[in-house]
N, C-alpha and C positions, 0 to 999 in steps of 0.2 A: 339728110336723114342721119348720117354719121355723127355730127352734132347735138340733136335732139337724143340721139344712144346715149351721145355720153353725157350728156345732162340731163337725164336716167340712172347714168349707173353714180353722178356724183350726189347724187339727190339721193339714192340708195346707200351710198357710202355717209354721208353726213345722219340720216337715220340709225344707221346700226351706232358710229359714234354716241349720238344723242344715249342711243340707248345704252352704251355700253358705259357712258357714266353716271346714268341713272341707277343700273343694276351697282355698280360699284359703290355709292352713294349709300344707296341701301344696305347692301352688304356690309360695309364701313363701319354703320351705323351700331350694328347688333354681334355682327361677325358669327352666326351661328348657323346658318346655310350654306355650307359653302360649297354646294355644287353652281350658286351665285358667282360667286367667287371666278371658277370654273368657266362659266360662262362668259364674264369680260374678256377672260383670256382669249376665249375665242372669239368673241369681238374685234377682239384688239389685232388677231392674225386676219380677222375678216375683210377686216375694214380697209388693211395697209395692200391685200389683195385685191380689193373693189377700186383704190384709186389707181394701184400701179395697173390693172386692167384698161383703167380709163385711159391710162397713157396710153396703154398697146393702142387703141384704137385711132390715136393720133398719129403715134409712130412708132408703124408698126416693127415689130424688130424680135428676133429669139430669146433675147436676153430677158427684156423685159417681160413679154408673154410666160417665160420661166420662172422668172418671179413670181408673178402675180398665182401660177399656176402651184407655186410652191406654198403660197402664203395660202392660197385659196382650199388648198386642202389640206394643210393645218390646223385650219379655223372650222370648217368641214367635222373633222375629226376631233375636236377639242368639243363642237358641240353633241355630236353625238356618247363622248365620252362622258360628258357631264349630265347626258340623260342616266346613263347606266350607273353613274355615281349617285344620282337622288334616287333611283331604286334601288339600289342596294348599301349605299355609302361607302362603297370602295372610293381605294384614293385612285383617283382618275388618269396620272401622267402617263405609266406604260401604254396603257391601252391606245391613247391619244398619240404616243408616238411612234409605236408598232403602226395604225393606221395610216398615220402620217405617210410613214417612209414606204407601206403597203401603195398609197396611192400619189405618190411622188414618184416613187421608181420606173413605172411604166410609159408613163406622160413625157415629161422632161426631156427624154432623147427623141421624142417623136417632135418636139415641138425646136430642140435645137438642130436635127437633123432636114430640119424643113417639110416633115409630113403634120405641120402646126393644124392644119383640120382632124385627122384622126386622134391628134392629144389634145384637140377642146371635144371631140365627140369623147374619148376616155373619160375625162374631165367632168362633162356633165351626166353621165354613166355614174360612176364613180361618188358625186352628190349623190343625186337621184337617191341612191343603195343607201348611203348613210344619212340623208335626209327621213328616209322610211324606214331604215334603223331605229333612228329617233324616235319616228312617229310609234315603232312598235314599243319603245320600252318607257314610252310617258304610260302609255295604253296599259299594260302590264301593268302601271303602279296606281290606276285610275281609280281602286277605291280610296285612297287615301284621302284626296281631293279631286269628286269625280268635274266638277263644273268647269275649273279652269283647265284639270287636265283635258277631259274629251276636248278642249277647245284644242287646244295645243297639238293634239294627233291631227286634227283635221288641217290643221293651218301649214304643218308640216309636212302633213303628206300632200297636200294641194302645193305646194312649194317643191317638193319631189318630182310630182307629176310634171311640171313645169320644164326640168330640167330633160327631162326624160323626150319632152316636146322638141328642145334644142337639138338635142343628139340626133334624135330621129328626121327632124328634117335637114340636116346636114348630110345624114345617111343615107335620104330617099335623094339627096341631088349628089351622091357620089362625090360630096366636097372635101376630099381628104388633103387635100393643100389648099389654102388659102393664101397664104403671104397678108393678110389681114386679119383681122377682127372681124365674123360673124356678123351679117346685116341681114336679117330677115325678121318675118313677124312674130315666131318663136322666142327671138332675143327679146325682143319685144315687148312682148306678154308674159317672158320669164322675170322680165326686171320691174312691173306693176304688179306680178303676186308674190314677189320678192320684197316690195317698198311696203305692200298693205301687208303682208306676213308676219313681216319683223314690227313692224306698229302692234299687231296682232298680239303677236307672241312676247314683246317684252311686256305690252298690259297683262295676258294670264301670266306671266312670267312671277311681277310683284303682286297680283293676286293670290297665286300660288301660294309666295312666300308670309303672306297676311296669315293664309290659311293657315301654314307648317307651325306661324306665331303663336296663333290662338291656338291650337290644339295643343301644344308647347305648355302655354301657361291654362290650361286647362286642367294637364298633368299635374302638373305641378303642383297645382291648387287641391290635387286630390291621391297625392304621394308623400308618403311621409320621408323628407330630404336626408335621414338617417337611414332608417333599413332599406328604401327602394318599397316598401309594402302600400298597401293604400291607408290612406287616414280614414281618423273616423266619418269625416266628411263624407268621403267617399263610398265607406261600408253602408250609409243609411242612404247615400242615394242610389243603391245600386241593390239592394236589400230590405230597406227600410219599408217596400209597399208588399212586400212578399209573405207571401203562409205557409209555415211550415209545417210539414204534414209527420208523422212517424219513420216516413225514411229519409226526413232531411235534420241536421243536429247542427249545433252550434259549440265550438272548445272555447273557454276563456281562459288563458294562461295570466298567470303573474307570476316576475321572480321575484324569490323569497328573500325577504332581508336586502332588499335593490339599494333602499336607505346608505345603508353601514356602508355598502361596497364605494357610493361615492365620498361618505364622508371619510372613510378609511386611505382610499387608494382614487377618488379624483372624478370630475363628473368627464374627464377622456377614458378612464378605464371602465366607467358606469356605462357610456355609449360603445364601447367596443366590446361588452359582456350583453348590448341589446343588439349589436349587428350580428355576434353568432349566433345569437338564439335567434334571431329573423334567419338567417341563414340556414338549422338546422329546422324547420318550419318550411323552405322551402325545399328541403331532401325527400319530403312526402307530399308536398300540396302545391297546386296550381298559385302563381301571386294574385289571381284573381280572387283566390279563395281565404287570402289573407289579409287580415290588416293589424297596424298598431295603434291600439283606443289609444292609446297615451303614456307620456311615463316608462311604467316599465309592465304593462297591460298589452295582450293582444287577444287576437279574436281569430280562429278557425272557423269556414263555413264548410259545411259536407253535404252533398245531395246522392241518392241513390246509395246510403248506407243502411248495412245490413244489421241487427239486434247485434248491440255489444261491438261494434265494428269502431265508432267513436271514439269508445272508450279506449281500443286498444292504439290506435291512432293516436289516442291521446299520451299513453304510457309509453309507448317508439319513442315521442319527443322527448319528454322529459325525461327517462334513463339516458338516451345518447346524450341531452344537455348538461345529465350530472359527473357524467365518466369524463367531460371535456374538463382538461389544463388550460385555463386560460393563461397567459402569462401576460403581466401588466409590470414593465421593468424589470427589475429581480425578481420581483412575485411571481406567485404560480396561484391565480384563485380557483376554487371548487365553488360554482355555485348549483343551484338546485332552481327547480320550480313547480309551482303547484298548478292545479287545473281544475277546472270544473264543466261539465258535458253535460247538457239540455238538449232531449230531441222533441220535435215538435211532435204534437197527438194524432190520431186517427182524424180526427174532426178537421184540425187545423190549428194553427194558433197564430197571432200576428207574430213576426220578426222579434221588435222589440219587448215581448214578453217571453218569447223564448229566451234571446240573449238576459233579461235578467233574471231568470230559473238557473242558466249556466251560470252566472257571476256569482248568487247565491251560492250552488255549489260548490264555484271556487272559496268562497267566503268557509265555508263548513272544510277543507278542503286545508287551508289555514290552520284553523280553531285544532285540527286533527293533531296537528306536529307537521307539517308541509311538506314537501318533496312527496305528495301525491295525489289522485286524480279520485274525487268526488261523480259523482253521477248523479242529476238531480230527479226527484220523481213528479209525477206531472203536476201530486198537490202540492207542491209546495209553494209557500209564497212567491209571488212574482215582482213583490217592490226592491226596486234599483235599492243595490246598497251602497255605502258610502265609503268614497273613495280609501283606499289600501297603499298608499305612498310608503309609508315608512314598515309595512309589513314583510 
C-alpha cells in the first residue's frame, strides 16, 4: 500500500511539474499576466514538497517531513497569494511570505519534536483554509471570466475539502505521533482529487488567461492608445443604435488652430496638448462617456441632463482648457477650444444625427472667432461636415 502512495504522490508531483512549465511557457510567451508568473512559483515550491514528501514515506525521518512541510506550505501560500494578485493585481510576495512563515512556524517543531501526526493534521488544516481561500477569492472575481473561473472555485474547494478529510481521520483515530507517513483512505482519495484538480485547474487556468487576452485586445481595439478615451470605433458601437431623447445631448469639441501647434512646436507637443485636454474631459465626465473621433476632435456623451446643463458643461471645459500653461521645452502654449452641443428632441432622434447637429455647431462655433461653445437648434441641418484638421 505504501508503494502504490507513493506512486500517487510521484504521479501527483510530475503533474504539477508538467503544469508548471506549461503555465510558464505561456506566461514566457506574452508576459502580461503575471499572477501566471505567480503561479509557477508555486509550483515550483509544490512540487520540490510533493517529492521530498514522497521520500518521507520511504524514510521516514523529522528532517525530511520538515522540509517537505516547509516547501509545502510555501507553495500553499504562493497559490493563494496569486489568487488575490489576479483580483486585485497587488504584487503578491509579502502576502505569500507572511503566510508562509504563518504556517511554518507552528508545524515544524511539532514534527521535529516527534509529535509528526499533529503537524501533518496542522498541515492539512492549514491547506484546507488556504485552499478555500483561494476558492473564495477566484469566486469574488467571477464576473470577469465567469466559466473558467466558477470551474476553478469548485476544483479548489473540492481540493480543500479533501485535506480537510486527511486531518479529520487522523483526529477521529487520535494519531498525533506517527513516526511515519499517513496510510489510510483519506490520503488516498486526497491525492486522486489532487492529480484530477491540478489537470483541472491548470486547463481553466490557460483558459482563463485566453480569456484575460481577448478582452485585452478587445480594449484595445476600442481605446484610443494616446488619451486612454474610447475611439470612434467604440463611440458607435456602444451608441451608435441609440435614441436620443431631449434629455440626452451630445458635446463635440475641437482644438483650435491643432495644425500650427504641431507644425510650430512638434506632433510630441501636438499629442501632449491632446492628453491634457482628454485629461481635463475627465475632471467632469465618466471615460465611458468619452471618446476621441480623431485628430484633434472629441466627443462628450450626457444622459439625464437638464435645459442648458450641456452647454455649461460644455463652457467648464473649455475655460479650464484655456487658463492651462502648457509647457512644451522652453515654451509655454495657450491653447483654446471650440465646442459645439446637440441635444436629442422630444420624439427622439438616431445617435448619429444628433452627433452631426453638434459637429455642425462646432463648425458655426469656428466660423464665430473659436474659443467657444455653439448650441445647435433642432432644425438645423444634420449633414456630417467636413473634416476641420487644420482649423
Amino acid at each position: 500500500m505504501m508503494l502504490d502512495y507513493q506512486s500517487l504522490l510521484l504521479a501527483l508531483g510530475v503533474s504539477a511539474a508538467c503544469l508548471m512549465v506549461t503555465l510558464f511557457g505561456t506566461w514566457y510567451s506574452r508576459r502580461t499576466d503575471s499572477f501566471l508568473f505567480t503561479l509557477v512559483i508555486a509550483l515550483g515550491l509544490t512540487v520540490s514538497g510533493i517529492f521530498l514528501y514522497s521520500s518521507y514515506t520511504v524514510d521516514a525521518g523529522p528532517v525530511i517531513a520538515s522540509f517537505a512541510y516547509v516547501f509545502l506550505m510555501a507553495g500553499f501560500s504562493v497559490i493563494y497569494a496569486a489568487s488575490v494578485q489576479f483580483r486585485t493585481g497587488e504584487k503578491p510576495w509579502r502576502l505569500a511570505g507572511l503566510l508562509s512563515l504563518a504556517t511554518a512556524i507552528p508545524g515544524v517543531p511539532l514534527i521535529v519534536g516527534g509529535i509528526d501526526g499533529l503537524g501533518i493534521i496542522l498541515m492539512n488544516i492549514a491547506t484546507a483554509l488556504l485552499l478555500a481561500g483561494t476558492a473564495w477569492q477566484y469566486w469574488l472575481a467571477r464576473e470577469e471570466a465567469p466559466v473558467p473561473l466558477y470551474g476553478m472555485v469548485i476544483l479548489y474547494a473540492l481540493s480543500g475539502l479533501s485535506f480537510v478529510l486527511c486531518a479529520a481521520v487522523l483526529m477521529s483515530r487520535e494519531q498525533w505521533i506517527l513516526g511515519h507517513a499517513p496510510d489510510n483512505w483519506a490520503e488516498n482519495l486526497n491525492i486522486g482529487v489532487c492529480i484530477a484538480g491540478m489537470t483541472g485547474i491548470g486547463a481553466l487556468s490557460l483558459a482563463l488567461h485566453q480569456w484575460r487576452m481577448a478582452a485585452l485586445h478587445r480594449r484595445e481595439a476600442m481605446t484610443d492608445p494616446l488619451t486612454g478615451l474610447m475611439n470612434r470605433r467604440a463611440l458607435f458601437e456602444d451608441y451608435g443604435s441609440r435614441v436620443f431623447t431631449a434629455s440626452t445631448a451630445v458635446i463635440v469639441f475641437d482644438i483650435d488652430r491643432f495644425k500650427s501647434i504641431n507644425d510650430q512646436h512638434g506632433h510630441a507637443a501636438g499629442d501632449e496638448v491632446l492628453k491634457i485636454f482628454a485629461a481635463d474631459i475627465l475632471a467632469d465626465i465618466r471615460s465611458s462617456q468619452a471618446a476621441r473621433l480623431g485628430g484633434e476632435e472629441f466627443a462628450v456623451l450626457l444622459d439625464n441632463v437638464l435645459p442648458g446643463r450641456a452647454e455649461r458643461i460644455a463652457n467648464d471645459i473649455r475655460r479650464r482648457f484655456g487658463v492651462r500653461d502648457i509647457k512644451v521645452g522652453e515654451s509655454i502654449l495657450k491653447c483654446t477650444v471650440s465646442a459645439g452641443v446637440a441635444v436629442g428632441t422630444p420624439q427622439g432622434q438616431p445617435f448619429e444625427i444628433v452627433l452631426n447637429r453638434a459637429d455642425a455647431a462646432l463648425y458655426d462655433a469656428k466660423r464665430a472667432g473659436r474659443d467657444r461653445v455653439e448650441v445647435a437648434g433642432y432644425l438645423r441641418s444634420v449633414e456630417p461636415t467636413e473634416s476641420r484638421t487644420s482649423a
